[in-house]
C-alpha positions as CSV (number, residue, x, y, z in Angstrom):
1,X,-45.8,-83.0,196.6
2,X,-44.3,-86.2,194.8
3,X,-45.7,-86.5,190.5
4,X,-47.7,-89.3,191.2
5,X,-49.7,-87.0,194.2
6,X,-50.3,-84.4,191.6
7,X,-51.6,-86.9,188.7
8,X,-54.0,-88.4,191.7
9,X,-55.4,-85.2,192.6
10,X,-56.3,-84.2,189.1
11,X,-57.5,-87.3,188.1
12,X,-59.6,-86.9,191.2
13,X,-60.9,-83.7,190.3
14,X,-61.6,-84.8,186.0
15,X,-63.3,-87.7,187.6
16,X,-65.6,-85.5,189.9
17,X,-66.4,-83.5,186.5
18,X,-67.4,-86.2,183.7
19,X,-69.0,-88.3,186.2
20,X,-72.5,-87.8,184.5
21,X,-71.4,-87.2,181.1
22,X,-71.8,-89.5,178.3
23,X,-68.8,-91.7,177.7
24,X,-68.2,-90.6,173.7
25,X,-68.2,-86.7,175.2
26,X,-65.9,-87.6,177.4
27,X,-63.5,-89.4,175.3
28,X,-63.6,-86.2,172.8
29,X,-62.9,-83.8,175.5
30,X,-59.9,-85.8,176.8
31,X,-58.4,-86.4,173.5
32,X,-58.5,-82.2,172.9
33,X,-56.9,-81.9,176.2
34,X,-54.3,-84.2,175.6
35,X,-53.6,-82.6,172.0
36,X,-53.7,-79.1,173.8
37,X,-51.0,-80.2,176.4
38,X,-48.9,-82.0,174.0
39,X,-48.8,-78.9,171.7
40,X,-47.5,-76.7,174.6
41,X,-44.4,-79.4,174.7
42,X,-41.4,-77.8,172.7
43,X,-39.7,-80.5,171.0
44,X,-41.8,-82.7,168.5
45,X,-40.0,-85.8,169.1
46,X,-41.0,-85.6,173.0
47,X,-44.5,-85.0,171.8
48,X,-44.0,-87.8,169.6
49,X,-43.1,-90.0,172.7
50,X,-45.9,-88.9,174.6
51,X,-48.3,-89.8,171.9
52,X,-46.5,-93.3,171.9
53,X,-46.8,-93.9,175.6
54,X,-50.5,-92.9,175.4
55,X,-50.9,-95.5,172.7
56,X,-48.9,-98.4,175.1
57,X,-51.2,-97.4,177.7
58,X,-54.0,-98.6,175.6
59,X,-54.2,-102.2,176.4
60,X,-54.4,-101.5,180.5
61,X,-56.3,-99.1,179.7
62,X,-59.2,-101.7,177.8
63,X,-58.5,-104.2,180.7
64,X,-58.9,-102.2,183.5
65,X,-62.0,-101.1,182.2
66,X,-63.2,-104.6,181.5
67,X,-62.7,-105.2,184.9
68,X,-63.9,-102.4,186.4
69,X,-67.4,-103.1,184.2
70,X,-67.5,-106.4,185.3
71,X,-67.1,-105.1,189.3
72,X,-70.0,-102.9,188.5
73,X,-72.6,-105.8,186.5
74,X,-71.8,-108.0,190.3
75,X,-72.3,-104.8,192.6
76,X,-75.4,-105.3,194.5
77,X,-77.5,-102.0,194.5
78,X,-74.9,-100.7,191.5
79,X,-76.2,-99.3,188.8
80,X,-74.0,-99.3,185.3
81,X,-72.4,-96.0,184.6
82,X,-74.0,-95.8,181.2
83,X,-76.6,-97.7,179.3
84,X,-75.0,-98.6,175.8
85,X,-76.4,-100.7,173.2
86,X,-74.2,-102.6,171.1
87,X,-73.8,-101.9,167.8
């Protein structure tokens, strides 16, 4: 099974779990996950690059789900994941 088959099929199954779940619980819990694998990583310096490619990822990241949001405001029948007031 190739890396990228492996990151699907979790992604898959996180997705299946914090489907319902408020955004801001979601966020903390993936955050402590990431901390808790990057802790079992060995060398600080790698945990230091994985840190900075999590930070990189950051702008797709805010895109993607600008686009996605806007996919789901157009979506006949759709309804918005969440309901968030702005601050």
């Amino acid at each position: 099974m190739s890396q990228m088959t492996k990151a699907n099929e979790l992604a898959d199954r996180i997705m299946e779990i914090i489907h319902s779940v408020e955004p801001a619980e979601v966020f903390e819990a993936l955050a402590d996950c990431y901390a808790f694998k990057m802790s079992q990583v060995e060398c600080p310096d790698c945990r230091k690059q994985a840190a900075r490619v999590l930070i990189e990822a950051v702008p797709h990241m805010l895109a993607h789900a600008n686009e996605l949001a806007a996919e789901y405001a157009t979506a006949v029948g759709t309804e918005t994941p969440s309901v968030h007031m702005c601050h």
